[in-house]
KOLVOTI-232460 format. One record per residue (C-alpha): x, z, y; residue in three letters; residue number from 1; chain. Coordinates in nm, 3 decimals. Each point is the difference from the previous one (the first is absolute). Example, Ala and Ser with C-alpha at 12.3 -4.5 7.8 and 13.67 -1.06 7.14 Angstrom:
% residues 2
{pt {1.230,0.780,-0.450},"ALA",1,"A"}
{pt {0.137,-0.066,0.344},"SER",2,"A"}
//
This chain:
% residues 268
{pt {3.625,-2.192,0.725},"UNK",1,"A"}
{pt {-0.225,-0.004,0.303},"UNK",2,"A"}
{pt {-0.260,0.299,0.072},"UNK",3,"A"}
{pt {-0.140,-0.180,0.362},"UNK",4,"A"}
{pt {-0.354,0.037,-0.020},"UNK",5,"A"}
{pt {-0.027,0.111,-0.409},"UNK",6,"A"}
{pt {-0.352,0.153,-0.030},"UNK",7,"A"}
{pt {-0.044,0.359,-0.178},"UNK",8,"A"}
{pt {-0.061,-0.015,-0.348},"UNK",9,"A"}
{pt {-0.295,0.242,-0.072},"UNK",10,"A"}
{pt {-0.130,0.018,-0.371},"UNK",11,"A"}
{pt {-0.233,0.261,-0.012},"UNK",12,"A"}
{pt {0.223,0.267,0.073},"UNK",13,"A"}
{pt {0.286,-0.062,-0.257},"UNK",14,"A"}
{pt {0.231,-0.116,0.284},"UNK",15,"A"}
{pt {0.055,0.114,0.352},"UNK",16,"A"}
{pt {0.190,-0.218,0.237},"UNK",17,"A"}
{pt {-0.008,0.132,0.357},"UNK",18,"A"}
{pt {0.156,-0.251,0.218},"UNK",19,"A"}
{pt {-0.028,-0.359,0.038},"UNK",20,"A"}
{pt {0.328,-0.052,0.202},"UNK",21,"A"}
{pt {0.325,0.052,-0.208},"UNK",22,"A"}
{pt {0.203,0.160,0.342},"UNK",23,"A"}
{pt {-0.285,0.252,-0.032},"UNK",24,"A"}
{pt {0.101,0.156,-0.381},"UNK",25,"A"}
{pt {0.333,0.206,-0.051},"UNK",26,"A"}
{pt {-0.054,-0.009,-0.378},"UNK",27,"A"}
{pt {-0.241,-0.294,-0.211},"UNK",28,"A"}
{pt {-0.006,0.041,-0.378},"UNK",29,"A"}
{pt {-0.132,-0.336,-0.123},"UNK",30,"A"}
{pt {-0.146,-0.074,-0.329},"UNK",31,"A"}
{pt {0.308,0.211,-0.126},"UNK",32,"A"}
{pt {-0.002,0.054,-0.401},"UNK",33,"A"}
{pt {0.254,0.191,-0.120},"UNK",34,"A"}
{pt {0.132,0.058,-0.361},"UNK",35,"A"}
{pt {0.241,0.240,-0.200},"UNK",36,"A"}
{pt {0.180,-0.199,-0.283},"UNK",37,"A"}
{pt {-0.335,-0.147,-0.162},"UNK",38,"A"}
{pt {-0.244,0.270,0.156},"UNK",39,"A"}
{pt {-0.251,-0.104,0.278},"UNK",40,"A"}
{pt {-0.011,0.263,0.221},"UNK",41,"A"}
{pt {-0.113,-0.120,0.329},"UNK",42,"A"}
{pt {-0.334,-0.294,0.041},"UNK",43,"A"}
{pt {0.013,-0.202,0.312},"UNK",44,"A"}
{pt {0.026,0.293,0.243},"UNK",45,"A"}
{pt {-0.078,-0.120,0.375},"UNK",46,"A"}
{pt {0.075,0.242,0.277},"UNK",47,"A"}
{pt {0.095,-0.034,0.402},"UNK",48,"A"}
{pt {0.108,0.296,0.148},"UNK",49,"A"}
{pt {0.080,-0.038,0.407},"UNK",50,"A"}
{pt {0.215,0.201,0.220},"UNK",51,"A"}
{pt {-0.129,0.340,0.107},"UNK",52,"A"}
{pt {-0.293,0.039,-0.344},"UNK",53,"A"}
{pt {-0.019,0.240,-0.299},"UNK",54,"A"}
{pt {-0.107,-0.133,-0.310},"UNK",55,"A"}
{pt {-0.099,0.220,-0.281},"UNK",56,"A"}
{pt {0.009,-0.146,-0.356},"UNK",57,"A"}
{pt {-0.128,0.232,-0.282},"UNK",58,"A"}
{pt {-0.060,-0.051,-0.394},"UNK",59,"A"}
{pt {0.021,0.148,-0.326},"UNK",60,"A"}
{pt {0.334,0.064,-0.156},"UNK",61,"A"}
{pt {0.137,-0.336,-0.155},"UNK",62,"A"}
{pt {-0.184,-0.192,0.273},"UNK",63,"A"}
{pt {0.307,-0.202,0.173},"UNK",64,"A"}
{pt {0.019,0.259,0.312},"UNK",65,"A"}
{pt {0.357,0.074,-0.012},"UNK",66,"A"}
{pt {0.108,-0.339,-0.185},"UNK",67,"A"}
{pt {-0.166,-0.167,0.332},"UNK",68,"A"}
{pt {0.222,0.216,0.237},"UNK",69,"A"}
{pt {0.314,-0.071,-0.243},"UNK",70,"A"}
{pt {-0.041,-0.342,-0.006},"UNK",71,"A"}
{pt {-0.069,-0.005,0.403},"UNK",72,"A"}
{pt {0.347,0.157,0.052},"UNK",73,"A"}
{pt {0.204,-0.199,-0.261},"UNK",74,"A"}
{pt {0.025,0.193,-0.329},"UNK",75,"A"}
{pt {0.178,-0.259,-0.209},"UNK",76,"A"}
{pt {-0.202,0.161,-0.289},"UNK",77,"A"}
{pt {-0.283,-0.206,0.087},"UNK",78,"A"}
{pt {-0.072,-0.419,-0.007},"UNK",79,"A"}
{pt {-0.204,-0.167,0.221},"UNK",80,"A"}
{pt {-0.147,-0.214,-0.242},"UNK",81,"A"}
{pt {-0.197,-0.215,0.311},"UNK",82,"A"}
{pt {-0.122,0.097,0.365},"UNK",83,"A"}
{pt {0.201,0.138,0.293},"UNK",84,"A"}
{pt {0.114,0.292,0.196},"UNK",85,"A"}
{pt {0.037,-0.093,0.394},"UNK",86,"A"}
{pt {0.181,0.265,0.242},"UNK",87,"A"}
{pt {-0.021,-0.081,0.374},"UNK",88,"A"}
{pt {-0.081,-0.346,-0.071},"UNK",89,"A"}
{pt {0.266,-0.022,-0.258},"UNK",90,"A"}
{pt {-0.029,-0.075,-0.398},"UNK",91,"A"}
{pt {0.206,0.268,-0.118},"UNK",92,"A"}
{pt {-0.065,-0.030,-0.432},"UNK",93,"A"}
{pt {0.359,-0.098,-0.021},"UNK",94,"A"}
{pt {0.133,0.254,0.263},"UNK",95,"A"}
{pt {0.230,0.274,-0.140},"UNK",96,"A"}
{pt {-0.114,0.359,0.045},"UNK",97,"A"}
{pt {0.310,0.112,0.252},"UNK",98,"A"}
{pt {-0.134,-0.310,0.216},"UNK",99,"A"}
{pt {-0.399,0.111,-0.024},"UNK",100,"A"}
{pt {0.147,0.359,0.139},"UNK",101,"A"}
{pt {0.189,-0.135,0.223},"UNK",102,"A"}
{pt {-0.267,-0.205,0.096},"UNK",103,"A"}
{pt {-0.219,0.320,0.092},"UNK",104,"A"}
{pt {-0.143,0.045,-0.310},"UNK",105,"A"}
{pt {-0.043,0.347,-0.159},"UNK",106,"A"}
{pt {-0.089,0.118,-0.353},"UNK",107,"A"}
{pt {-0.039,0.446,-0.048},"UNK",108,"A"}
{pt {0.016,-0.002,-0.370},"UNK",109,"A"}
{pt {-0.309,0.160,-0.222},"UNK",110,"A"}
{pt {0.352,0.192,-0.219},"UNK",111,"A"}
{pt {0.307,0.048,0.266},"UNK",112,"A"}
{pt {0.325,-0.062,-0.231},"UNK",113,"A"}
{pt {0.211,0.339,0.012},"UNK",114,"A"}
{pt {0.379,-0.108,0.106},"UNK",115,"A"}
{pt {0.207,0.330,-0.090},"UNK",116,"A"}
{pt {0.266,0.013,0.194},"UNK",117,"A"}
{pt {-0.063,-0.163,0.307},"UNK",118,"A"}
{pt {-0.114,0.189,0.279},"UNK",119,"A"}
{pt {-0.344,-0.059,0.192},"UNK",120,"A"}
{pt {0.208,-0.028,0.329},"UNK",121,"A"}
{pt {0.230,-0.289,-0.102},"UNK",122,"A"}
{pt {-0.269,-0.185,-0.187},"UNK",123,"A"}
{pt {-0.190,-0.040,0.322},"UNK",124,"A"}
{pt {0.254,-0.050,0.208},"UNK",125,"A"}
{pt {0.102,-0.310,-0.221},"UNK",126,"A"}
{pt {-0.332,-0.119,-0.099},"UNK",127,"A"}
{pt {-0.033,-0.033,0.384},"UNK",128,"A"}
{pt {0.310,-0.190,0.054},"UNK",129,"A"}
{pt {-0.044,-0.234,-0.292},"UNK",130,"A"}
{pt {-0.371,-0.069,0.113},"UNK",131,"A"}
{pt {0.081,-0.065,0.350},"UNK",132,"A"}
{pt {0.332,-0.180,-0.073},"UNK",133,"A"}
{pt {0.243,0.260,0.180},"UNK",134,"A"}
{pt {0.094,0.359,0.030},"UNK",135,"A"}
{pt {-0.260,0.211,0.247},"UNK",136,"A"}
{pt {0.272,0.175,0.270},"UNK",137,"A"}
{pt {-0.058,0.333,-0.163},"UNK",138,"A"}
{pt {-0.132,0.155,0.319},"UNK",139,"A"}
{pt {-0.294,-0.244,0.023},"UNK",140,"A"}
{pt {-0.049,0.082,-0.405},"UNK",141,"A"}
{pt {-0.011,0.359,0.031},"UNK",142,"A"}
{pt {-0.250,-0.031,0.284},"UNK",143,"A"}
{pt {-0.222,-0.205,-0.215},"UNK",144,"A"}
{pt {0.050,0.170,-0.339},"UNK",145,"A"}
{pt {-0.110,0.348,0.210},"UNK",146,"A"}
{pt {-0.305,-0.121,0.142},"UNK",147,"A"}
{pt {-0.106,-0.130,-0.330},"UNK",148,"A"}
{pt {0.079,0.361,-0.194},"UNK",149,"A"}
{pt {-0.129,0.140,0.296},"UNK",150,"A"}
{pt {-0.352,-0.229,-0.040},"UNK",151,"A"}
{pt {0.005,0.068,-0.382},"UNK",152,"A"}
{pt {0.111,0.363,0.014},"UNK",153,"A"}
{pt {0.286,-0.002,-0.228},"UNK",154,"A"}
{pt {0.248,0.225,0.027},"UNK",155,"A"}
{pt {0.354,-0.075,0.104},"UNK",156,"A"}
{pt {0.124,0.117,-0.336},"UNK",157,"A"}
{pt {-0.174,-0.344,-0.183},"UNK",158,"A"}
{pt {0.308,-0.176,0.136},"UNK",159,"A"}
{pt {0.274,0.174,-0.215},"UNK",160,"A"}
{pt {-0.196,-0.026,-0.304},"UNK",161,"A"}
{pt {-0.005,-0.300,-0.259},"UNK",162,"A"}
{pt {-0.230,-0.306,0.037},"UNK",163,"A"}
{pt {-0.329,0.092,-0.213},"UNK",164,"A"}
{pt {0.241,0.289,-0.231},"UNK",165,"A"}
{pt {-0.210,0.294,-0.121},"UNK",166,"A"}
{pt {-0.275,-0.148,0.306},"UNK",167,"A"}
{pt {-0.350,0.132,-0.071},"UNK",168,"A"}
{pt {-0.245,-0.326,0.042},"UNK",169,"A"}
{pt {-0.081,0.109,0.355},"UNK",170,"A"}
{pt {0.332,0.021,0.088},"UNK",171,"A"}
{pt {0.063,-0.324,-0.159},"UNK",172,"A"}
{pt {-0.268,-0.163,0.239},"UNK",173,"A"}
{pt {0.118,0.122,0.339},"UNK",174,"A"}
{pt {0.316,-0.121,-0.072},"UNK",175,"A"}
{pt {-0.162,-0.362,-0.093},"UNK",176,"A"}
{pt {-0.197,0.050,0.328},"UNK",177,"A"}
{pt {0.308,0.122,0.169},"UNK",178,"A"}
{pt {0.185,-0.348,-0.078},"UNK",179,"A"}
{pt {-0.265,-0.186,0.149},"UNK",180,"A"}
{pt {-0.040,0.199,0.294},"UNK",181,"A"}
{pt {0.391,-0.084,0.051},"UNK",182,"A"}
{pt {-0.016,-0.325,-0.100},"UNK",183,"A"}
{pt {-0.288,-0.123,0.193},"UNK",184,"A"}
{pt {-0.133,-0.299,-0.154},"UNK",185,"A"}
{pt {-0.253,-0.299,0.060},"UNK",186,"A"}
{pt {-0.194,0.034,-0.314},"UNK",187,"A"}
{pt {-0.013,0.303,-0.191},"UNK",188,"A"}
{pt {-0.099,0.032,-0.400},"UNK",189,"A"}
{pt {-0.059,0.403,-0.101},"UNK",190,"A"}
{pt {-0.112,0.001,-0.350},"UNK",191,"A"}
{pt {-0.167,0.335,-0.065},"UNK",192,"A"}
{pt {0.110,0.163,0.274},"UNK",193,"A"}
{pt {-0.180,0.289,-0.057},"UNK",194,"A"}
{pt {0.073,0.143,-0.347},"UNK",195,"A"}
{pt {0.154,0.255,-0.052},"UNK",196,"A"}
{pt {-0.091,0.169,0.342},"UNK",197,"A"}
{pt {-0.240,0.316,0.100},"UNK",198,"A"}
{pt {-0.189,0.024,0.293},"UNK",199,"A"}
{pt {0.231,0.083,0.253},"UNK",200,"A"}
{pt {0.260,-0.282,-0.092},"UNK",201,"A"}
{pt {-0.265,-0.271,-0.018},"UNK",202,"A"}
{pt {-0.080,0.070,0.324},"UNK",203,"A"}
{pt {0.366,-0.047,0.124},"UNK",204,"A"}
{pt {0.089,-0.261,-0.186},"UNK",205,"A"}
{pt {-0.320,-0.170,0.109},"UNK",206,"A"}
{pt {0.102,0.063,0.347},"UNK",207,"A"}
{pt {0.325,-0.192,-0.028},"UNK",208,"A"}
{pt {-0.190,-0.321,-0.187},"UNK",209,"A"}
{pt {-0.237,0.018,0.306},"UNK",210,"A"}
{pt {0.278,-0.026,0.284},"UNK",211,"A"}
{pt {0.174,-0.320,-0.203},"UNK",212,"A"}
{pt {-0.309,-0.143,-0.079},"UNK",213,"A"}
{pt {-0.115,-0.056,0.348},"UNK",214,"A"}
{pt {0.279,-0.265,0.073},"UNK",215,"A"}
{pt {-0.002,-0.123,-0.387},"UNK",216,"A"}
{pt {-0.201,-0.166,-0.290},"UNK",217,"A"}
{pt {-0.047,0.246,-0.248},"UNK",218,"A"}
{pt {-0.086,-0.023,-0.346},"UNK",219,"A"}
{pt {-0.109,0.332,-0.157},"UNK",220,"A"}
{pt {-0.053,0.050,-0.375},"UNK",221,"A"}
{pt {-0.228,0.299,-0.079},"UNK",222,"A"}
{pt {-0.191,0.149,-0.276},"UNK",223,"A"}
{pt {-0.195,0.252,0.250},"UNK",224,"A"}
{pt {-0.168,0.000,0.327},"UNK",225,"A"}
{pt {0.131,0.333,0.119},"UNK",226,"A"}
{pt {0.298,-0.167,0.089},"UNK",227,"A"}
{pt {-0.240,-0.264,0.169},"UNK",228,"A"}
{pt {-0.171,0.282,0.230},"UNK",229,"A"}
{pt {0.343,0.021,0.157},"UNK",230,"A"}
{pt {0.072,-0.406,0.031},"UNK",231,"A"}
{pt {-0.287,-0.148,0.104},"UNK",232,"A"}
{pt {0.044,-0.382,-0.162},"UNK",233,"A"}
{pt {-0.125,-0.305,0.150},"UNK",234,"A"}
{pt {-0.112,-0.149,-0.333},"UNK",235,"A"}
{pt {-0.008,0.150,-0.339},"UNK",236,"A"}
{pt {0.080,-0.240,-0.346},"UNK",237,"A"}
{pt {-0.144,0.101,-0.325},"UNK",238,"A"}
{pt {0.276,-0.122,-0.296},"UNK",239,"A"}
{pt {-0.152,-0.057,-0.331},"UNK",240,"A"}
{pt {0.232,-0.148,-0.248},"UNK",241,"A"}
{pt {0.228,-0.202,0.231},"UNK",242,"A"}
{pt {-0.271,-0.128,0.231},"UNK",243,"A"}
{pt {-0.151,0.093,0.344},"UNK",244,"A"}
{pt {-0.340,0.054,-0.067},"UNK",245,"A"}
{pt {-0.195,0.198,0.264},"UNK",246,"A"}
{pt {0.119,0.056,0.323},"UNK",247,"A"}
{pt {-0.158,0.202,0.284},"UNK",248,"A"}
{pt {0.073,0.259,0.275},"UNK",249,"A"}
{pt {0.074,0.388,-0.027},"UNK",250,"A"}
{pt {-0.364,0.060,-0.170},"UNK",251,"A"}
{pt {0.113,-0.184,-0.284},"UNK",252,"A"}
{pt {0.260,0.243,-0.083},"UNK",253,"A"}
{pt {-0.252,0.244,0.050},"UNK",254,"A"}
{pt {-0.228,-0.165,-0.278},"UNK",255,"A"}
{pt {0.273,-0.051,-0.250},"UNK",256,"A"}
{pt {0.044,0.407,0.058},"UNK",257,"A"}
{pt {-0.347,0.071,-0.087},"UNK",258,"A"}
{pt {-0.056,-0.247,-0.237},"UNK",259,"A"}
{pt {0.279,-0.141,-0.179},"UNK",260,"A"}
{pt {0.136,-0.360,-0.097},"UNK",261,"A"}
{pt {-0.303,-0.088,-0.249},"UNK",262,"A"}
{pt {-0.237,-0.166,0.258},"UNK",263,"A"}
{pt {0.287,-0.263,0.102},"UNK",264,"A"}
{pt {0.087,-0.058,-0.373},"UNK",265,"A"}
{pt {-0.276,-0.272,0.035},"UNK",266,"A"}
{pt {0.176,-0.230,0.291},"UNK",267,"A"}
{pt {0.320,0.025,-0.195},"UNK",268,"A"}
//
């Protein structure tokens, strides 16, 4: 399929399609509807996100946020009952989720798994290697792993302990952002990002989204604009029941703070 010289598609503002040129997008959602078993859950969702932007999409619980990031990243949980998912140019709906990582795409989970057992040291050191294909030297990895504590302020001690075991929901965060720091990738999906965390760890984990997400697309679901004082996004989405239907700049967040979801309920 051919994107040469395809024209936005603007209705109202129920979808947002920023560039004209496929070469131009990292990530197009197209028409996408997605199901669960016999449940509808997401309505012809159109989204471009291009190398280098923040997007912002925020709803009411139930809405399709986190199914959307899911589905973006694989979850076999999910069919794509029609539409597509394109990654650098690339339809990816029947990629497998090891290739979408190892592809450069990222997903920090809205509830980390605990693994008891398995210590935070070796699980990064082989999510790294399986990721990149090979085994870091270990001098290059400890370099990189201590700049990104160092960035996040974590403490040396995180590395003995077990992935996400007895974590508070902070710590459970910095470790997500941690990964990613590590990992580096092209596109990344953070799905409430910021629960969990007080004032002083928002601010450092926003710190670490904003030095990936200057050389990434990045796809960030929130509930709250605190989080979005932090990461200034390009474009915010409003998500009512699985479709995109408001979309704006930072003010809108700002609205949907002051006001609530019941003004958009109308262009749903």
């Amino acid at each position: 399929m051919s994107y040469e010289g395809l024209h936005p598609l603007i209705r109202g503002k129920r979808y947002h399609i920023l560039s004209e040129n496929m070469t131009d997008v990292l990530l197009r959602v197209e028409n996408l509807h997605v199901s669960v078993g016999d449940t509808p859950i997401i309505h012809g969702i159109n989204l471009d996100i291009k190398r280098g932007e923040i997007h912002a999409i925020m709803g009411r619980n139930g809405s399709g946020k986190s199914t959307l990031a899911n589905v973006i990243m694989g979850h076999p949980a999910y069919e794509i009952t029609s539409g597509s998912i394109f990654y650098k140019g690339e339809n990816i709906n029947e990629m497998e989720v090891f290739e979408r990582a190892r592809a450069g795409m990222f997903l920090s989970f809205q509830y980390p798994a605990a693994i008891p057992g398995v210590q935070v040291g070796n699980f990064l050191r082989k999510s790294v290697a399986s990721v990149q294909g090979e085994a870091p030297s270990p001098r290059a990895f400890r370099k990189s792993l201590n700049e990104a504590m160092n960035q996040l302020d974590m403490d040396k001690s995180f590395l003995s302990r077990y992935v996400n075991d007895g974590f508070s929901g902070g710590e459970k965060k910095r470790l997500e952002i941690l990964q990613m720091l590590l990992l580096k990738p092209d596109m990344a999906l953070l799905d409430e990002t910021d629960s969990g965390l007080d004032i002083d760890a928002l601010r450092i984990v926003a710190e670490g989204i904003n030095a990936v997400a200057k050389e990434t697309g990045c796809l960030i679901i929130t509930h709250y604009q605190r989080l979005l004082d932090l990461i200034k996004p390009d474009i915010v989405h409003v998500l009512i029941d699985g479709k995109i239907v408001h979309s704006g700049g930072p003010e809108l967040a700002m609205k949907l703070e002051k006001e609530g979801y019941d003004w958009v309920d109308a262009l749903a």
